[in-house]
MDTraj code that builds the backbone (N, CA, C; nanometers):
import mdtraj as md
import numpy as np

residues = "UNK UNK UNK UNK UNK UNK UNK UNK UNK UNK UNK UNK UNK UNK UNK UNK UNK UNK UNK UNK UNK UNK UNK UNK UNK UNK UNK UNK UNK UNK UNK UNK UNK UNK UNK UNK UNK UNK UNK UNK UNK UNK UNK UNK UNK UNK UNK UNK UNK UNK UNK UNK UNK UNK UNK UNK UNK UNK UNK UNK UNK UNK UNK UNK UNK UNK UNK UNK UNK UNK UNK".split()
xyz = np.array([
    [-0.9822, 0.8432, -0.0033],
    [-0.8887, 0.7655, 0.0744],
    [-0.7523, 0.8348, 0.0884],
    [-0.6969, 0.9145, -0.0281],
    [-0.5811, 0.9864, -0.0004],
    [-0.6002, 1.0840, 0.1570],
    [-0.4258, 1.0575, 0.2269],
    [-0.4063, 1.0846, 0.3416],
    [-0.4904, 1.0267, 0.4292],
    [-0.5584, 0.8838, 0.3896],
    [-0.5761, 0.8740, 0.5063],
    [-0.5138, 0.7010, 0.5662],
    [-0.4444, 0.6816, 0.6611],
    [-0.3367, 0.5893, 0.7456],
    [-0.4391, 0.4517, 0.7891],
    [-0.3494, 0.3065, 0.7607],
    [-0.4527, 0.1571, 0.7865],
    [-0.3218, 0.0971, 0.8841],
    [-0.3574, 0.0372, 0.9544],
    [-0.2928, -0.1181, 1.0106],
    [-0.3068, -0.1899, 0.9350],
    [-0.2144, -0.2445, 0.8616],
    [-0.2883, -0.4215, 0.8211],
    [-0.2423, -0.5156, 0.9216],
    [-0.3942, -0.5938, 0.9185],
    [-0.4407, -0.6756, 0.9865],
    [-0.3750, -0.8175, 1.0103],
    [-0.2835, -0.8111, 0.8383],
    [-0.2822, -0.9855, 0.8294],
    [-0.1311, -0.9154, 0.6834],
    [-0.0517, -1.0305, 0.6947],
    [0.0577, -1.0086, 0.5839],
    [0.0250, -0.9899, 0.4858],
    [0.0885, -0.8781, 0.3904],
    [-0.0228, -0.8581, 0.2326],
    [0.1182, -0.7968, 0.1510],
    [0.1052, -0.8226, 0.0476],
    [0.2215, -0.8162, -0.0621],
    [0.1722, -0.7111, -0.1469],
    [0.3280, -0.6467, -0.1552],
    [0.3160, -0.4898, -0.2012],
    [0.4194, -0.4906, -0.3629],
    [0.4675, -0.3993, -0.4519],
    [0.5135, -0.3991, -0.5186],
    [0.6189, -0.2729, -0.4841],
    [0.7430, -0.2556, -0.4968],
    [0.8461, -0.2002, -0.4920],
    [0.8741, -0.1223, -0.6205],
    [0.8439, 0.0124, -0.6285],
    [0.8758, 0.0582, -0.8050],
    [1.0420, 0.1159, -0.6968],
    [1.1621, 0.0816, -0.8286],
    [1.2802, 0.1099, -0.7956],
    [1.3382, 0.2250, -0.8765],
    [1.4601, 0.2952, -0.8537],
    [1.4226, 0.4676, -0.9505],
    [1.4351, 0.3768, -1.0767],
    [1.5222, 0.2097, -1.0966],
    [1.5405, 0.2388, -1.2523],
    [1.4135, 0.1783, -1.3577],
    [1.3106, 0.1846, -1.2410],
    [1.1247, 0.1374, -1.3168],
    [1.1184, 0.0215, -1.2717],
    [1.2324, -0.0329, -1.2410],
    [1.1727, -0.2279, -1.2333],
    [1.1009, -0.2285, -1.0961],
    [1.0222, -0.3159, -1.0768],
    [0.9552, -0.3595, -0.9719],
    [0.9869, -0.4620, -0.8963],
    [0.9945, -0.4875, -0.7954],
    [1.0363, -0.6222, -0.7003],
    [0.8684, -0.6770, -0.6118],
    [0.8340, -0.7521, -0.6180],
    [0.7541, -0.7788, -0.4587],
    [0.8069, -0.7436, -0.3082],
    [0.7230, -0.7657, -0.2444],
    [0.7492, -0.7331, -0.1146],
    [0.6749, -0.7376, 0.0053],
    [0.6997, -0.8099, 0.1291],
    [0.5853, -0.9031, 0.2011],
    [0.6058, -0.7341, 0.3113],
    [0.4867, -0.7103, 0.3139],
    [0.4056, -0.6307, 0.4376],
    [0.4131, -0.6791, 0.5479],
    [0.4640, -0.6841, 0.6617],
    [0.4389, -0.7648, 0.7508],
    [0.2074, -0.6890, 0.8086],
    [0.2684, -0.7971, 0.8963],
    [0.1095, -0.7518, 1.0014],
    [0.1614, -0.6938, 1.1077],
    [0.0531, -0.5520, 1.0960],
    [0.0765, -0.4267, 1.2159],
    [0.1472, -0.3473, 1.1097],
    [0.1794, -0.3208, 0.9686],
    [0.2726, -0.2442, 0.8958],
    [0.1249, -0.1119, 0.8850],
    [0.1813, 0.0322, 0.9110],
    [0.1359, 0.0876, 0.8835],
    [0.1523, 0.1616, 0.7486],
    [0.0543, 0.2129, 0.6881],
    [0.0893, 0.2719, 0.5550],
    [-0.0435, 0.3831, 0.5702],
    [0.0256, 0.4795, 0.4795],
    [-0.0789, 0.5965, 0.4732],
    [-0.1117, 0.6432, 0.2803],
    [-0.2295, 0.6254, 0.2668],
    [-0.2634, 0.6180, 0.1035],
    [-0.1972, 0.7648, 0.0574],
    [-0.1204, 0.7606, -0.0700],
    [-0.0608, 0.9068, -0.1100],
    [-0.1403, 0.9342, -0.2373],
    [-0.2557, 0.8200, -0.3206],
    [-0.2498, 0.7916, -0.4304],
    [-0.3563, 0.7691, -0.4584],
    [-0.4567, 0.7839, -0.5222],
    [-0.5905, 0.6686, -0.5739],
    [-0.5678, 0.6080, -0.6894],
    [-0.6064, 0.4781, -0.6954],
    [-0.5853, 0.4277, -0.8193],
    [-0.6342, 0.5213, -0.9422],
    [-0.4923, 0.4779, -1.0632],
    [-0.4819, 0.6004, -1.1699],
    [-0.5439, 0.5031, -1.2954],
    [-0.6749, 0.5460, -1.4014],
    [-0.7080, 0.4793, -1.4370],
    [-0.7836, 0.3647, -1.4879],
    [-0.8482, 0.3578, -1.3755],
    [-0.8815, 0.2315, -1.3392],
    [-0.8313, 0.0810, -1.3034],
    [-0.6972, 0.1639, -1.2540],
    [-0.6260, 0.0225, -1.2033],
    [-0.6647, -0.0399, -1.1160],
    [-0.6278, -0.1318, -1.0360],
    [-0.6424, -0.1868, -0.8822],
    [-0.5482, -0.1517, -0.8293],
    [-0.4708, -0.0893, -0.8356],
    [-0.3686, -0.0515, -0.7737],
    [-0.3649, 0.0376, -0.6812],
    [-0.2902, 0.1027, -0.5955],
    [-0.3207, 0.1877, -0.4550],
    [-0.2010, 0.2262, -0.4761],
    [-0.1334, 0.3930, -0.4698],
    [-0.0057, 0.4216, -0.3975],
    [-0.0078, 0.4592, -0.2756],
    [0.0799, 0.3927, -0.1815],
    [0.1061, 0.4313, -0.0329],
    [0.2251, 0.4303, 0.0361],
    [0.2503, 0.4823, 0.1181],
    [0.4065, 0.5049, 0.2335],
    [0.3454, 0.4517, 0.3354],
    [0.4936, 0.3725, 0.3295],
    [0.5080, 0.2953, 0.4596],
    [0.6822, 0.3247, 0.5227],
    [0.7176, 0.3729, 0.5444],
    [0.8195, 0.4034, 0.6566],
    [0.9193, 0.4758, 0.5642],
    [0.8709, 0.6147, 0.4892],
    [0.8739, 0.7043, 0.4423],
    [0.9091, 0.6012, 0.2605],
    [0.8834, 0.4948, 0.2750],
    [0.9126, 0.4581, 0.0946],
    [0.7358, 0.4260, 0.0300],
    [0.7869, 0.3994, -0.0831],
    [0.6041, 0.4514, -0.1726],
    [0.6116, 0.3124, -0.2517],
    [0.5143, 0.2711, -0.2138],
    [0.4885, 0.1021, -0.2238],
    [0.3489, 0.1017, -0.3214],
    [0.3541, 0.0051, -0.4105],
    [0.1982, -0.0214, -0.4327],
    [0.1436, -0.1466, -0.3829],
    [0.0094, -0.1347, -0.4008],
    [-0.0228, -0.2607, -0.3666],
    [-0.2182, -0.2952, -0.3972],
    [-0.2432, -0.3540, -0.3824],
    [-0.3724, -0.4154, -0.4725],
    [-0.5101, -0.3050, -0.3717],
    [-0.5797, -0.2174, -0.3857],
    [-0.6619, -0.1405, -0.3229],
    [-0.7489, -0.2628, -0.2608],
    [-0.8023, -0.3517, -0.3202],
    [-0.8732, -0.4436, -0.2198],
    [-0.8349, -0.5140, -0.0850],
    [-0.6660, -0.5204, -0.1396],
    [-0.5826, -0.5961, -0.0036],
    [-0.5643, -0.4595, 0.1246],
    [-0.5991, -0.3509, 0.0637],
    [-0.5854, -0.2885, 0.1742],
    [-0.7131, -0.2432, 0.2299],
    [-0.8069, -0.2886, 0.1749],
    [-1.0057, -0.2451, 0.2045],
    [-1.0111, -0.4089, 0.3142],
    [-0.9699, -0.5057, 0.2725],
    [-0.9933, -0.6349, 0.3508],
    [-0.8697, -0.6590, 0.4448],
    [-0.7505, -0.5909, 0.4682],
    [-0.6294, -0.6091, 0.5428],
    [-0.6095, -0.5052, 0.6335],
    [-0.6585, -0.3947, 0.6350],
    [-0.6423, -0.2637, 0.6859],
    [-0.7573, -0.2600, 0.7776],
    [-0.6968, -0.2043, 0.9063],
    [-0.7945, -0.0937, 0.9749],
    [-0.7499, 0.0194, 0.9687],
    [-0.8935, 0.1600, 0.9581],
    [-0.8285, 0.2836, 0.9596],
    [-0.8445, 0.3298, 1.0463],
    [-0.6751, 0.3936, 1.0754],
    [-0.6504, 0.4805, 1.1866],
    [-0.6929, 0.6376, 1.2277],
    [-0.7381, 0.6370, 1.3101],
    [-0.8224, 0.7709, 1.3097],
    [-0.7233, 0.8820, 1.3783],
])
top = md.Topology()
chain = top.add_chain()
for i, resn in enumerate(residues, 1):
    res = top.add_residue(resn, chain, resSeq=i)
    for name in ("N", "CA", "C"):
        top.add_atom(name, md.element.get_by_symbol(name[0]), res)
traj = md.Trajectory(xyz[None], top)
């Protein structure tokens, strides 16, 4: 999945890592494009991706059921 770019489909909530570690939420709109930089590390559920050059996480399933990929 790294490098490769989704539409989401429908609003989906991301996590914000900030430089000083803390995390915020953060609503995705629908039509937000993002391009995967990351595979989950671990075995997390987690996904790293850019969306309008910032690096967001967000749940790998919300983007397998929210995403179309852009070819």
């Amino acid at each position: 999945m790294v490098g490769e770019s989704y539409k989401l489909t429908r609003p989906t909530l991301a996590i914000m890592i900030l430089p000083d570690g803390k995390s915020i939420p953060i609503d995705l709109p629908q039509g937000t494009v993002v391009k995967v930089i990351a595979d989950p590390v671990d075995g997390t559920r987690f996904i790293d991706v850019e969306r309008s050059g910032q690096i967001v996480r967000m749940f790998a399933v919300d983007l397998k059921e929210r995403g179309i990929p852009l070819v």
